[in-house]
mmCIF file of the N, C-alpha and C atoms, coordinates in Angstrom:
data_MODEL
# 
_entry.id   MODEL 
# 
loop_
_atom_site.group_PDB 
_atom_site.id 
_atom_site.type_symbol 
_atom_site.label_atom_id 
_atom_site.label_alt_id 
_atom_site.label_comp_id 
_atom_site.label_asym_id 
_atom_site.label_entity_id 
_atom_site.label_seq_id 
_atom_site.pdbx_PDB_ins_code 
_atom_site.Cartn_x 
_atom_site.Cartn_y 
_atom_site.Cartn_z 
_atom_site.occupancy 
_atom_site.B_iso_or_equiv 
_atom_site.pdbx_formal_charge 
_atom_site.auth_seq_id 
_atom_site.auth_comp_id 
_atom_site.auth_asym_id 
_atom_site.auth_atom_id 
_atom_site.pdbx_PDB_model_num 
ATOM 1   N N  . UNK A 1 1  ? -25.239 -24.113 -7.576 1.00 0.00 ? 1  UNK A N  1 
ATOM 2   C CA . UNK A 1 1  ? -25.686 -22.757 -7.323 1.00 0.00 ? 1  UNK A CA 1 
ATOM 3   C C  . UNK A 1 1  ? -25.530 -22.419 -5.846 1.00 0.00 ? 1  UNK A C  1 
ATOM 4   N N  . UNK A 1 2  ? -26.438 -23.345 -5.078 1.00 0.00 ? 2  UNK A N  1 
ATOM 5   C CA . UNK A 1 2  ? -25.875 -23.069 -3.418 1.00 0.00 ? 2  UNK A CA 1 
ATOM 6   C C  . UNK A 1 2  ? -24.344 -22.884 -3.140 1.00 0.00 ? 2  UNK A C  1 
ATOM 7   N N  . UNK A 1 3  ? -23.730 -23.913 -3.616 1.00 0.00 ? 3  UNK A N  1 
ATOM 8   C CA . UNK A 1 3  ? -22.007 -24.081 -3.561 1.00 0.00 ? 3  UNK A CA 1 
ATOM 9   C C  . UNK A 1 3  ? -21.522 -22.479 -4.017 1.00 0.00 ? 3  UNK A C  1 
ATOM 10  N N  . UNK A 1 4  ? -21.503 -22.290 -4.558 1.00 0.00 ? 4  UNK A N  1 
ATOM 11  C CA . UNK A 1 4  ? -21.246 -20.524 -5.646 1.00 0.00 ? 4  UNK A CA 1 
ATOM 12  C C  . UNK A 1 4  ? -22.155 -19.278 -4.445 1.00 0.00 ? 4  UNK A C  1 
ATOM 13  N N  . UNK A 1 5  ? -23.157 -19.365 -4.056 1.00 0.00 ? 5  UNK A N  1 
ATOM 14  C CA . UNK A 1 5  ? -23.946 -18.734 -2.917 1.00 0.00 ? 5  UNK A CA 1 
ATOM 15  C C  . UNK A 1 5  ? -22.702 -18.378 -1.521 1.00 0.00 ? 5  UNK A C  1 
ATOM 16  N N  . UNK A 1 6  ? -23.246 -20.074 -1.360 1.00 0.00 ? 6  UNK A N  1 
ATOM 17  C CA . UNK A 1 6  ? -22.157 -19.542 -0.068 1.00 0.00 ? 6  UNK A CA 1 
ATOM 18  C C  . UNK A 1 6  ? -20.862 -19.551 0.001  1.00 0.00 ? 6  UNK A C  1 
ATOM 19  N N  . UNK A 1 7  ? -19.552 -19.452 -0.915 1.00 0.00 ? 7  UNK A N  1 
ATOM 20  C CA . UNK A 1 7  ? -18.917 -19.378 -1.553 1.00 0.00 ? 7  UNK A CA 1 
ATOM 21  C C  . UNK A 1 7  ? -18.837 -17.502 -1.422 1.00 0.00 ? 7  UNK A C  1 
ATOM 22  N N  . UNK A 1 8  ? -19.695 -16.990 -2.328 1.00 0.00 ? 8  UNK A N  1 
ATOM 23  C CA . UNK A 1 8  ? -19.811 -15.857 -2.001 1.00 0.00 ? 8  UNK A CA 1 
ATOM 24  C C  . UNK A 1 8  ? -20.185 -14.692 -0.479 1.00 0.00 ? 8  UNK A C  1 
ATOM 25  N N  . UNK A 1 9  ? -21.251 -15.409 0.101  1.00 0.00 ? 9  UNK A N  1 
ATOM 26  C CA . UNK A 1 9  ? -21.257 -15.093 1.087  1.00 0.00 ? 9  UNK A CA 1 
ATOM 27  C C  . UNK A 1 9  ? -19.945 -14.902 2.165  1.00 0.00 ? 9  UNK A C  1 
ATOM 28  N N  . UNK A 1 10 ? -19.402 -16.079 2.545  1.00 0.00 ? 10 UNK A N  1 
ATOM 29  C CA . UNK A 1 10 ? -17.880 -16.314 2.901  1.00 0.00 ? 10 UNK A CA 1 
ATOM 30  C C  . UNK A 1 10 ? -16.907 -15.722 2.634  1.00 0.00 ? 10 UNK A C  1 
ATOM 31  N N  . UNK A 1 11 ? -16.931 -15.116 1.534  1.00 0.00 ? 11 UNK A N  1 
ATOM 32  C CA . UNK A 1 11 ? -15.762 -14.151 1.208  1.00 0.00 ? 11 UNK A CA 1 
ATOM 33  C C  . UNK A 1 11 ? -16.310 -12.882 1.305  1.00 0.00 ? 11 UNK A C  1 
ATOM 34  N N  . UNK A 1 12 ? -17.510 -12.222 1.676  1.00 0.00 ? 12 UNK A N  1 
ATOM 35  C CA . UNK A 1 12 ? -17.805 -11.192 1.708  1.00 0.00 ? 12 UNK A CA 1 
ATOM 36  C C  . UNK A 1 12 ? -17.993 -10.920 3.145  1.00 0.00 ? 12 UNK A C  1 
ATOM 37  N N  . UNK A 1 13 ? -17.872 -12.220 3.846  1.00 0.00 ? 13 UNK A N  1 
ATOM 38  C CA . UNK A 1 13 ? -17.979 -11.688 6.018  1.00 0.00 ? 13 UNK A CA 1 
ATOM 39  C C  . UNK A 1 13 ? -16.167 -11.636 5.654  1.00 0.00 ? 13 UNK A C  1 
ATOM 40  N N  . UNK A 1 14 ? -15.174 -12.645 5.472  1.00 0.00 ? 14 UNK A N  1 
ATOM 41  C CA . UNK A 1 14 ? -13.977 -12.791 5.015  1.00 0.00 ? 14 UNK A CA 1 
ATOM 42  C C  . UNK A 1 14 ? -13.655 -10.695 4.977  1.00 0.00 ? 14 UNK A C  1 
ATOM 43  N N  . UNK A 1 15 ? -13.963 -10.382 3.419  1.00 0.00 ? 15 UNK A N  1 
ATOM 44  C CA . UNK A 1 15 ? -13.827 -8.692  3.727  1.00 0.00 ? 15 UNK A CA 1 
ATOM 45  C C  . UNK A 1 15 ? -14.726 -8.210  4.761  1.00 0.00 ? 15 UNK A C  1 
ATOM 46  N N  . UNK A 1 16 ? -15.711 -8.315  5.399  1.00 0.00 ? 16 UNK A N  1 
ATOM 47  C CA . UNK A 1 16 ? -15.965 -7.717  6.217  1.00 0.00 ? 16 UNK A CA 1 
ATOM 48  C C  . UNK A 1 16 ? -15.212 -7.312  7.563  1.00 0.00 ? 16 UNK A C  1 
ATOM 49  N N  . UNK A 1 17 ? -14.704 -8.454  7.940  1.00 0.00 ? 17 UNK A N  1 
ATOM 50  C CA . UNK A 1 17 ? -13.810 -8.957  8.944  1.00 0.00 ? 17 UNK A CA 1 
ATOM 51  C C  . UNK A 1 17 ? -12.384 -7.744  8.406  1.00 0.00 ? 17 UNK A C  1 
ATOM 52  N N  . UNK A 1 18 ? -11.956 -7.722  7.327  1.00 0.00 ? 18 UNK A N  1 
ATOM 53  C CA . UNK A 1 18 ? -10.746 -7.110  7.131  1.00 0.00 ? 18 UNK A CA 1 
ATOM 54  C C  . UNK A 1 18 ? -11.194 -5.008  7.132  1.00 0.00 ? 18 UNK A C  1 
ATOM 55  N N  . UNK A 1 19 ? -12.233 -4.877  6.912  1.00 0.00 ? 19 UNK A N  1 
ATOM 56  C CA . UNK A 1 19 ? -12.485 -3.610  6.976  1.00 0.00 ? 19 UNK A CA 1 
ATOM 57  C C  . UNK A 1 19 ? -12.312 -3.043  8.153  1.00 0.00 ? 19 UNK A C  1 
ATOM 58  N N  . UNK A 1 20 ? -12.338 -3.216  9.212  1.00 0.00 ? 20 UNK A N  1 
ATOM 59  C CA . UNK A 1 20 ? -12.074 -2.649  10.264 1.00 0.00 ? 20 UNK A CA 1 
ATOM 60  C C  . UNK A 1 20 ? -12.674 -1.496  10.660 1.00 0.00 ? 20 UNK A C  1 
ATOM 61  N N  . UNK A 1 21 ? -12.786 -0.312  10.966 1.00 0.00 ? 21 UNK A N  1 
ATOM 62  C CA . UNK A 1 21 ? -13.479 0.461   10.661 1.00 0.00 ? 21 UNK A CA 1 
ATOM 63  C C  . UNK A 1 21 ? -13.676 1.634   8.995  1.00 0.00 ? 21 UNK A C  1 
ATOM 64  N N  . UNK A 1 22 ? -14.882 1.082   8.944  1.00 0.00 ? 22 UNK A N  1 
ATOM 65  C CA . UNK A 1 22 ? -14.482 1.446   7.309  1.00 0.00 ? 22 UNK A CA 1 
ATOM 66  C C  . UNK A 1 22 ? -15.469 3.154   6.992  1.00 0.00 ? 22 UNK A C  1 
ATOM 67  N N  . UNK A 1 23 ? -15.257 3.358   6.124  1.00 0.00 ? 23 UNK A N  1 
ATOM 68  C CA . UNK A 1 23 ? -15.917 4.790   6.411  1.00 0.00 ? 23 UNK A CA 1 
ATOM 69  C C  . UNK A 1 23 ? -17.703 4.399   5.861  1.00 0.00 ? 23 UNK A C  1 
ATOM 70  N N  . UNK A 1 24 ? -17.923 3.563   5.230  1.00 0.00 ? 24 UNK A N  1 
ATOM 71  C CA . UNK A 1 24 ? -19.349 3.284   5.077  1.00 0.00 ? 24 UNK A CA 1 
ATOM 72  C C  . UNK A 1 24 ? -19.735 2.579   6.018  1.00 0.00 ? 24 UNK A C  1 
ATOM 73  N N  . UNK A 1 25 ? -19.556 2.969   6.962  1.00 0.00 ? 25 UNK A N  1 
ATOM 74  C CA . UNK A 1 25 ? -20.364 2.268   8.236  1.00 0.00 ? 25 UNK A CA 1 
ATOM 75  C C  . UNK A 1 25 ? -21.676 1.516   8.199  1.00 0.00 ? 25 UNK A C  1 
ATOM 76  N N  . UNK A 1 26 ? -21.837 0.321   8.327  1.00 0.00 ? 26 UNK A N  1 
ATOM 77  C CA . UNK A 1 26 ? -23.067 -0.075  8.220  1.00 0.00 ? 26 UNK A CA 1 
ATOM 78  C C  . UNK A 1 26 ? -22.995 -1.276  6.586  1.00 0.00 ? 26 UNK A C  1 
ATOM 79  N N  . UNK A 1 27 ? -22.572 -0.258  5.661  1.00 0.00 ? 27 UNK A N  1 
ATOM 80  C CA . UNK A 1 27 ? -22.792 -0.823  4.512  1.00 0.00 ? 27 UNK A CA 1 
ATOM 81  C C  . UNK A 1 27 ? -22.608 -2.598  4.271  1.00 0.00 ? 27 UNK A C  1 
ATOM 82  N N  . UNK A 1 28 ? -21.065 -2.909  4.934  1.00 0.00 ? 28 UNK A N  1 
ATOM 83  C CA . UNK A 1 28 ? -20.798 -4.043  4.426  1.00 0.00 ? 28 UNK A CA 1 
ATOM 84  C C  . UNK A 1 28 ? -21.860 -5.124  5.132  1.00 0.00 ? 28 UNK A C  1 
ATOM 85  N N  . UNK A 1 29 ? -22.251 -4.951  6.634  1.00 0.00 ? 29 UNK A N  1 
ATOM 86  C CA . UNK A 1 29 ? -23.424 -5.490  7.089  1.00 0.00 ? 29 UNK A CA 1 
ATOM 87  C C  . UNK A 1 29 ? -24.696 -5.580  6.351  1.00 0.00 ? 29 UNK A C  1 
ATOM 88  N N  . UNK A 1 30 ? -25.085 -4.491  6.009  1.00 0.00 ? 30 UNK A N  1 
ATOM 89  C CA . UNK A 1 30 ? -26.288 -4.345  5.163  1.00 0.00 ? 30 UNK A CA 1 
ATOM 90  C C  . UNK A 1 30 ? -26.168 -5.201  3.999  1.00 0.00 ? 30 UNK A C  1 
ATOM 91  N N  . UNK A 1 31 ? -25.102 -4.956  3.367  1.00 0.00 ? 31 UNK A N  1 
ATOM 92  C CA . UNK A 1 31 ? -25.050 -5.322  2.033  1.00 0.00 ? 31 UNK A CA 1 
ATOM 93  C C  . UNK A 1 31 ? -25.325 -7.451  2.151  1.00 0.00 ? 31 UNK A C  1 
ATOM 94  N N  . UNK A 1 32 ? -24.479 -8.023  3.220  1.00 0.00 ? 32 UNK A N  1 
ATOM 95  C CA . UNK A 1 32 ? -24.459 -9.409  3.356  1.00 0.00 ? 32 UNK A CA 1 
ATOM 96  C C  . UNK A 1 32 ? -26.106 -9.846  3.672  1.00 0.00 ? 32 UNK A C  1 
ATOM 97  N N  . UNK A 1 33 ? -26.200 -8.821  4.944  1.00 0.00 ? 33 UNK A N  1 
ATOM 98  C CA . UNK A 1 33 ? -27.580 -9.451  5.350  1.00 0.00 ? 33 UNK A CA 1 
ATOM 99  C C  . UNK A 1 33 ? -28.784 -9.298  3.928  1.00 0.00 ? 33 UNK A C  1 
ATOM 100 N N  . UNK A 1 34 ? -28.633 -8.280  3.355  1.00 0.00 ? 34 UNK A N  1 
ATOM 101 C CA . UNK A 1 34 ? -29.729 -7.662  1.930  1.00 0.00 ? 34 UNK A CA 1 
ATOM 102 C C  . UNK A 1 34 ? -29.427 -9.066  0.918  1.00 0.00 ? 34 UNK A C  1 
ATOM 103 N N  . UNK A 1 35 ? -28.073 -9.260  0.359  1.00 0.00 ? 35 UNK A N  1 
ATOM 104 C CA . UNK A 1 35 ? -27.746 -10.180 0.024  1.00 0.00 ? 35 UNK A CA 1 
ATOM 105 C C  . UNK A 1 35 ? -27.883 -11.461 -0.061 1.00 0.00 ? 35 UNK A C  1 
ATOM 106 N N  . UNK A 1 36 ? -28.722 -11.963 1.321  1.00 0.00 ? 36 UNK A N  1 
ATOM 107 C CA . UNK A 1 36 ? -28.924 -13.081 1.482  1.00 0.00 ? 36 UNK A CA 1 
ATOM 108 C C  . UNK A 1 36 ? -30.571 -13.161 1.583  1.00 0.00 ? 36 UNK A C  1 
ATOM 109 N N  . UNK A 1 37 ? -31.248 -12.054 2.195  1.00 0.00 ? 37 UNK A N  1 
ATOM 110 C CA . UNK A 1 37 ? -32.400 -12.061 1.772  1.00 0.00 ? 37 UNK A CA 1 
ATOM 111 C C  . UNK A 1 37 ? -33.132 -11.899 0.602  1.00 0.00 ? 37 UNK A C  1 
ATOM 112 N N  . UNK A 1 38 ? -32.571 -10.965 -0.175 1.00 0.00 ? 38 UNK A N  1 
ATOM 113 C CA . UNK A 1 38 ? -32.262 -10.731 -1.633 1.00 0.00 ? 38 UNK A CA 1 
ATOM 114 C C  . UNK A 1 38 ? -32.409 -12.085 -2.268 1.00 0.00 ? 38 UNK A C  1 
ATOM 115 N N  . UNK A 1 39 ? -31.473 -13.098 -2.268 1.00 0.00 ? 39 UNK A N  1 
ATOM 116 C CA . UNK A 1 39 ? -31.450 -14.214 -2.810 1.00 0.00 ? 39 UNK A CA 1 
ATOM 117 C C  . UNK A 1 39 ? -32.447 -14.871 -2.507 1.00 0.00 ? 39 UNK A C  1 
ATOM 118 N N  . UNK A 1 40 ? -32.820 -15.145 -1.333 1.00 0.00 ? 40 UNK A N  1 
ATOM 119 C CA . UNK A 1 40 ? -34.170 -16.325 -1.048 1.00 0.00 ? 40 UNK A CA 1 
ATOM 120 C C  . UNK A 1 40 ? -35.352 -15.977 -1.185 1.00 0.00 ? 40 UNK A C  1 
ATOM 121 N N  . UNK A 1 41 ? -35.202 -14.183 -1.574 1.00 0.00 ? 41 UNK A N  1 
ATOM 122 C CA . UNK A 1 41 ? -37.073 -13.634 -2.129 1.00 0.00 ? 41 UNK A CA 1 
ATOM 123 C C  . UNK A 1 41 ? -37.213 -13.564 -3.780 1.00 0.00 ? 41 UNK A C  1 
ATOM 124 N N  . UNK A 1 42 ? -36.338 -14.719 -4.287 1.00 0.00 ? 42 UNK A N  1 
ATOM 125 C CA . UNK A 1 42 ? -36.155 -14.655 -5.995 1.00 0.00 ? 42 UNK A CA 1 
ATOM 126 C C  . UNK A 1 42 ? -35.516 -14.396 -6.717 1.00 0.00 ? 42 UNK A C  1 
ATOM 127 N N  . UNK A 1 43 ? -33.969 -14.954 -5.481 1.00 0.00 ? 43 UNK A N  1 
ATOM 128 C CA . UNK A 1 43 ? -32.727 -14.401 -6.735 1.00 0.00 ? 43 UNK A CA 1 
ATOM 129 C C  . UNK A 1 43 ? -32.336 -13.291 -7.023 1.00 0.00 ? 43 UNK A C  1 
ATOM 130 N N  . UNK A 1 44 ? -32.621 -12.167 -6.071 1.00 0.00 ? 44 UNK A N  1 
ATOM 131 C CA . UNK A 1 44 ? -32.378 -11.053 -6.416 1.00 0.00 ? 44 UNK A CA 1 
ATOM 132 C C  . UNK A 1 44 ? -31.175 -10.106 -5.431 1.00 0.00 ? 44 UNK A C  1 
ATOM 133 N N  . UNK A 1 45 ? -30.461 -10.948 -5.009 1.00 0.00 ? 45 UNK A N  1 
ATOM 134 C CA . UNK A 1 45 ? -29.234 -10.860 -4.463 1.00 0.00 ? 45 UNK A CA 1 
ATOM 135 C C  . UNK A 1 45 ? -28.803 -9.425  -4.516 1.00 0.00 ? 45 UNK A C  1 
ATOM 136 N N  . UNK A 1 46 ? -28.483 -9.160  -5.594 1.00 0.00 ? 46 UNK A N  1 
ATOM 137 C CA . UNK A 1 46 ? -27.693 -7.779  -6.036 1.00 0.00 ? 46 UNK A CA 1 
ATOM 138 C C  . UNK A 1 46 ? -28.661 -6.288  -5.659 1.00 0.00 ? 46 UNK A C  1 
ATOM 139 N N  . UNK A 1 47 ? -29.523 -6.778  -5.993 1.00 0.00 ? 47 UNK A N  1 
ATOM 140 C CA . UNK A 1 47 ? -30.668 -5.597  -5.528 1.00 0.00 ? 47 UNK A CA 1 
ATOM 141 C C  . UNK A 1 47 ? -30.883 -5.457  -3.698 1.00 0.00 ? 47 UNK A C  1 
ATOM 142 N N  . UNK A 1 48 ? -30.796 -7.307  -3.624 1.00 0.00 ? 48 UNK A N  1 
ATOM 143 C CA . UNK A 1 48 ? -30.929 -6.857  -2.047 1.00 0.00 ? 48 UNK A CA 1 
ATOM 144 C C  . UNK A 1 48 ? -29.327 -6.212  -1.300 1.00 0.00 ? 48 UNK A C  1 
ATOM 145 N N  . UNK A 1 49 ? -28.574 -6.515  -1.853 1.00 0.00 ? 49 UNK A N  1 
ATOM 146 C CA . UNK A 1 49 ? -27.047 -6.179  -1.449 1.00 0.00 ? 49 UNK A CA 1 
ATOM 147 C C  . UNK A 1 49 ? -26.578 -4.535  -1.492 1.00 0.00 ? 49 UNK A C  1 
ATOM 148 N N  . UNK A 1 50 ? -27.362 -3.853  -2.484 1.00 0.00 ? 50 UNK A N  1 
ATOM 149 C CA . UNK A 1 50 ? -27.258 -2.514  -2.933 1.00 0.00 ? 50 UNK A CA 1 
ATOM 150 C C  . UNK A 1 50 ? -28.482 -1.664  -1.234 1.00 0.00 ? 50 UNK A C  1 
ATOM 151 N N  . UNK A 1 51 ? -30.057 -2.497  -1.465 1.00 0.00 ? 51 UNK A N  1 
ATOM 152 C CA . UNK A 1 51 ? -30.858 -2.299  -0.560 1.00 0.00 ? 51 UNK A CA 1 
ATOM 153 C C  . UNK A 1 51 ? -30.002 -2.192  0.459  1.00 0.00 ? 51 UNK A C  1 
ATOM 154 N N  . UNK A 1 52 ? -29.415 -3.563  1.365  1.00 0.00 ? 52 UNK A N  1 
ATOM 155 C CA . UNK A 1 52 ? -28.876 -3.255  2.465  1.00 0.00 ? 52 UNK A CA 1 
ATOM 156 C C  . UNK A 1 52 ? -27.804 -2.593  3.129  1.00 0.00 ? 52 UNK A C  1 
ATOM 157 N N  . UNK A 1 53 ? -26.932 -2.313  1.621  1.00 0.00 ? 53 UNK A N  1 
ATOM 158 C CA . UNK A 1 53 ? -26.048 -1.166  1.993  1.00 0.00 ? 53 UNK A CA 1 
ATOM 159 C C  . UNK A 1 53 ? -26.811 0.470   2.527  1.00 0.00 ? 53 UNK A C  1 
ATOM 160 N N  . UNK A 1 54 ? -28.103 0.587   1.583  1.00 0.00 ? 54 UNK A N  1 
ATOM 161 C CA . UNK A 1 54 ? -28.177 1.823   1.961  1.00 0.00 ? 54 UNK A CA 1 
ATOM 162 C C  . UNK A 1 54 ? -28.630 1.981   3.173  1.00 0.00 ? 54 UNK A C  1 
ATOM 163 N N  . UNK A 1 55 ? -29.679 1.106   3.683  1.00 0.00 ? 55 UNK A N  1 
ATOM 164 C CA . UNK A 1 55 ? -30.275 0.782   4.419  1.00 0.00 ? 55 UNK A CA 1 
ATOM 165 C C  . UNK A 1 55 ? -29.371 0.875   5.848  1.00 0.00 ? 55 UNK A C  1 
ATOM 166 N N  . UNK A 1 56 ? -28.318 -0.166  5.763  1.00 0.00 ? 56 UNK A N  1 
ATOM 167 C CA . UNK A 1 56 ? -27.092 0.085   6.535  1.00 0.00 ? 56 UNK A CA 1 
ATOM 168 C C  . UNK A 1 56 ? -26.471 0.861   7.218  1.00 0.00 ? 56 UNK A C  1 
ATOM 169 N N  . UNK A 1 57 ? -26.039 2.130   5.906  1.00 0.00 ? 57 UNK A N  1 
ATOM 170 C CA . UNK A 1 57 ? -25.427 3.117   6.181  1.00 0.00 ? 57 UNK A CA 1 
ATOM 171 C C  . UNK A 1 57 ? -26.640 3.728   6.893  1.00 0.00 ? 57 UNK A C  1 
ATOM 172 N N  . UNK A 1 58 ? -27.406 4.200   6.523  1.00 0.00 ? 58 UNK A N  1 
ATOM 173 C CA . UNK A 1 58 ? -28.711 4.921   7.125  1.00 0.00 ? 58 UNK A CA 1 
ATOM 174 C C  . UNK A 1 58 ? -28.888 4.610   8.802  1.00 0.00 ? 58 UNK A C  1 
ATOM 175 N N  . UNK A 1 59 ? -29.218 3.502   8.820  1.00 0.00 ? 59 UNK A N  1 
ATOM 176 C CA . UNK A 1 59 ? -28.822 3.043   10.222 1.00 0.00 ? 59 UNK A CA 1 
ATOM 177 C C  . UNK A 1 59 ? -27.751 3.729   11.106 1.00 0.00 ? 59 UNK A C  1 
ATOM 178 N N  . UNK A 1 60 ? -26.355 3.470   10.580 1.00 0.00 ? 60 UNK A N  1 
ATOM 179 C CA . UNK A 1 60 ? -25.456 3.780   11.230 1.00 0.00 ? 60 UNK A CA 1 
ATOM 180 C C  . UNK A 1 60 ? -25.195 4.901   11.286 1.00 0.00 ? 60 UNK A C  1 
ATOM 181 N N  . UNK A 1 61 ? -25.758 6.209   10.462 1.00 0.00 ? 61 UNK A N  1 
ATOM 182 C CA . UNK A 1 61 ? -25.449 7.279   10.931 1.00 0.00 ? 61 UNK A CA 1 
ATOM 183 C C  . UNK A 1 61 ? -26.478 7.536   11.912 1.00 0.00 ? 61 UNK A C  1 
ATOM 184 N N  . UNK A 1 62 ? -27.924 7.393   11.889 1.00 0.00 ? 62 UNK A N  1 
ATOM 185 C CA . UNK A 1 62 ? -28.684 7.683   12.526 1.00 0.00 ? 62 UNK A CA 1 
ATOM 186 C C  . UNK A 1 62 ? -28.077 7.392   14.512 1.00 0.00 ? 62 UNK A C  1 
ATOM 187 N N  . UNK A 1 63 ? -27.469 6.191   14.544 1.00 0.00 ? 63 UNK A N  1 
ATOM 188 C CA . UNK A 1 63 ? -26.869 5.821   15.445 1.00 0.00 ? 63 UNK A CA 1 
ATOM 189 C C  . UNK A 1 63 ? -25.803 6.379   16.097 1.00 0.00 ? 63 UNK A C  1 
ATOM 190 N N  . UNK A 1 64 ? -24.901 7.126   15.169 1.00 0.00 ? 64 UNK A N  1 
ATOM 191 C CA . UNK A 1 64 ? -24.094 7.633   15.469 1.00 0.00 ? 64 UNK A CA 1 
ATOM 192 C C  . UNK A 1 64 ? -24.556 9.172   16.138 1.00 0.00 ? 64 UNK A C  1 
ATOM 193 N N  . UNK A 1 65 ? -25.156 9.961   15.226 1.00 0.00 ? 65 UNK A N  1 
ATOM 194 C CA . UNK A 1 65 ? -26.019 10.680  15.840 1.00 0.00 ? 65 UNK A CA 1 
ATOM 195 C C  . UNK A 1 65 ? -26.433 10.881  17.285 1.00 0.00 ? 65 UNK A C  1 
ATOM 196 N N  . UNK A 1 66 ? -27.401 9.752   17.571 1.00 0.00 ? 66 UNK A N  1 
ATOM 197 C CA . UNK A 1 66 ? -28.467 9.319   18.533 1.00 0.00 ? 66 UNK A CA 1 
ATOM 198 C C  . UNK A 1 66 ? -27.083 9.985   19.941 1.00 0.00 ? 66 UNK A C  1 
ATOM 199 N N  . UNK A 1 67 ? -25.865 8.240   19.841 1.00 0.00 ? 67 UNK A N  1 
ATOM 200 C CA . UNK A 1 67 ? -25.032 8.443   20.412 1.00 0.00 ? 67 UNK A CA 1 
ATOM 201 C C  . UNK A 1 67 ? -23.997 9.872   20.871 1.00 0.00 ? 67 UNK A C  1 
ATOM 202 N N  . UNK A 1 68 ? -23.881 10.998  19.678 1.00 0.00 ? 68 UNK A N  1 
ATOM 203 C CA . UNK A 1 68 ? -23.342 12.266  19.882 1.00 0.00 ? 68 UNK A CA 1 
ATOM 204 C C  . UNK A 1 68 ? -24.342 12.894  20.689 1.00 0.00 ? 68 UNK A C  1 
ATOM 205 N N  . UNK A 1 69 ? -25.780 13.141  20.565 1.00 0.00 ? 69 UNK A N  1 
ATOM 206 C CA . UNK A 1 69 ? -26.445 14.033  20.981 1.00 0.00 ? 69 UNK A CA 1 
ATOM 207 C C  . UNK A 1 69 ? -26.726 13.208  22.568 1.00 0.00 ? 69 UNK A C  1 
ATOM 208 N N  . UNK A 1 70 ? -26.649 11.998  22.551 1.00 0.00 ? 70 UNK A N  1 
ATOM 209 C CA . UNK A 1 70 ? -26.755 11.352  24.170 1.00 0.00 ? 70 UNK A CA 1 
ATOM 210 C C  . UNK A 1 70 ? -25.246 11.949  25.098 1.00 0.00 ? 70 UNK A C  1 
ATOM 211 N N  . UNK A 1 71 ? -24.531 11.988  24.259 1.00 0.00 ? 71 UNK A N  1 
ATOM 212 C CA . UNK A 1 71 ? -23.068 12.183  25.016 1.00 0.00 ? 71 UNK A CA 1 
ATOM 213 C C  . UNK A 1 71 ? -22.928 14.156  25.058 1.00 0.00 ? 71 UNK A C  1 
ATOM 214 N N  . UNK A 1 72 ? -24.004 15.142  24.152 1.00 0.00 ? 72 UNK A N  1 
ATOM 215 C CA . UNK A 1 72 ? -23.706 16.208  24.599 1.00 0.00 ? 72 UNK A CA 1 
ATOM 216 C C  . UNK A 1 72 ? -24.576 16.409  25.765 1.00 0.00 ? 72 UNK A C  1 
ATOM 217 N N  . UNK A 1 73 ? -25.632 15.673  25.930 1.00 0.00 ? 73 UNK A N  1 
ATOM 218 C CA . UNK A 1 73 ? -26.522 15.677  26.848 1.00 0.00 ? 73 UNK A CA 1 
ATOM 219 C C  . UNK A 1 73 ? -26.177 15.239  28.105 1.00 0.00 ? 73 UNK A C  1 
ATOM 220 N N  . UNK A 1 74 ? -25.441 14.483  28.175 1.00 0.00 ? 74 UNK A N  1 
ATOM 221 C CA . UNK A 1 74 ? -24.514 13.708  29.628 1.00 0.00 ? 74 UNK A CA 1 
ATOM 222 C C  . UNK A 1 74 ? -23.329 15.143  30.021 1.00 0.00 ? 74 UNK A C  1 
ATOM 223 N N  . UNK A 1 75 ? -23.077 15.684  28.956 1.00 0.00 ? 75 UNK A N  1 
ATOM 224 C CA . UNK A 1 75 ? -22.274 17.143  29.399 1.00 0.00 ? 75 UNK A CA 1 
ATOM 225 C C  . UNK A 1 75 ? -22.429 17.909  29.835 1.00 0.00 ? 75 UNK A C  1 
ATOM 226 N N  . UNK A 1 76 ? -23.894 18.375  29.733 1.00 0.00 ? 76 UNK A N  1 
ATOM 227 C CA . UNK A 1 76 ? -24.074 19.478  29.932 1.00 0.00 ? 76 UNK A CA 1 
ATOM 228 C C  . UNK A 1 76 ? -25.403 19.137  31.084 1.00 0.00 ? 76 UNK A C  1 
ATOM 229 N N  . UNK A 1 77 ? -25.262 18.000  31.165 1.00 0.00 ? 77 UNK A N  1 
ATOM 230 C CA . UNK A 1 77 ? -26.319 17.683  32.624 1.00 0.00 ? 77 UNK A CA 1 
ATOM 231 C C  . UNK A 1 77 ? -26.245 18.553  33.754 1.00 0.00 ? 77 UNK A C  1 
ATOM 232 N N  . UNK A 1 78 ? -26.434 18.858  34.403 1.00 0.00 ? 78 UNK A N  1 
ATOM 233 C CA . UNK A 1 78 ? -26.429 19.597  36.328 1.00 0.00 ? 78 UNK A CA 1 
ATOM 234 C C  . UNK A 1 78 ? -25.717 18.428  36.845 1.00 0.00 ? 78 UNK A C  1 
ATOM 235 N N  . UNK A 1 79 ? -24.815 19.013  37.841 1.00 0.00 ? 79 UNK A N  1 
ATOM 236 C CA . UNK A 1 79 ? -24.064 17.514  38.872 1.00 0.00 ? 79 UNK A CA 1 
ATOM 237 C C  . UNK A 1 79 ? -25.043 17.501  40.019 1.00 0.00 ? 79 UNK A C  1 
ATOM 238 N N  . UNK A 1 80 ? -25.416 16.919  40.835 1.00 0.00 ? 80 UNK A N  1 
ATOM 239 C CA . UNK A 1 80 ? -26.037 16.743  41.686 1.00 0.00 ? 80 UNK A CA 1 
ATOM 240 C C  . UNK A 1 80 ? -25.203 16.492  42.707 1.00 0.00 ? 80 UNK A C  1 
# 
């Protein structure tokens, strides 16, 4: 079962690594890290993998965000 675990895990940083920038930002992170916590709170892998996608994405837009409204704010600063 461990063998088959990380097995899976490995091929899912493996695609992570190949996504490059992917348009669900966040997700494939979420999904590994959910995934693995998922599993060690009772086997529930898939639920945590779905969790950390959303979770993920959520993150990363919020971030992205944060970052746009910091960078209109650096624009429209006064020069001193």
């Amino acid at each position: 079962m461990k063998k088959s675990f990380c097995s899976l895990v490995l091929l899912a940083l493996a695609l992570a690594g190949f996504a490059g920038s992917a348009s669900a930002a966040g997700c494939l992170k979420g999904a590994v890290v959910g995934g693995v916590a998922g599993h060690y709170a009772g086997h529930h892998a898939v639920v945590g993998a779905v969790g950390g996608c959303i979770v993920g994405r959520h993150l990363a837009k919020n971030k992205k965000l944060a970052e746009e409204q910091a960078a209109a704010r650096a624009q429209n600063a006064p020069i001193q």
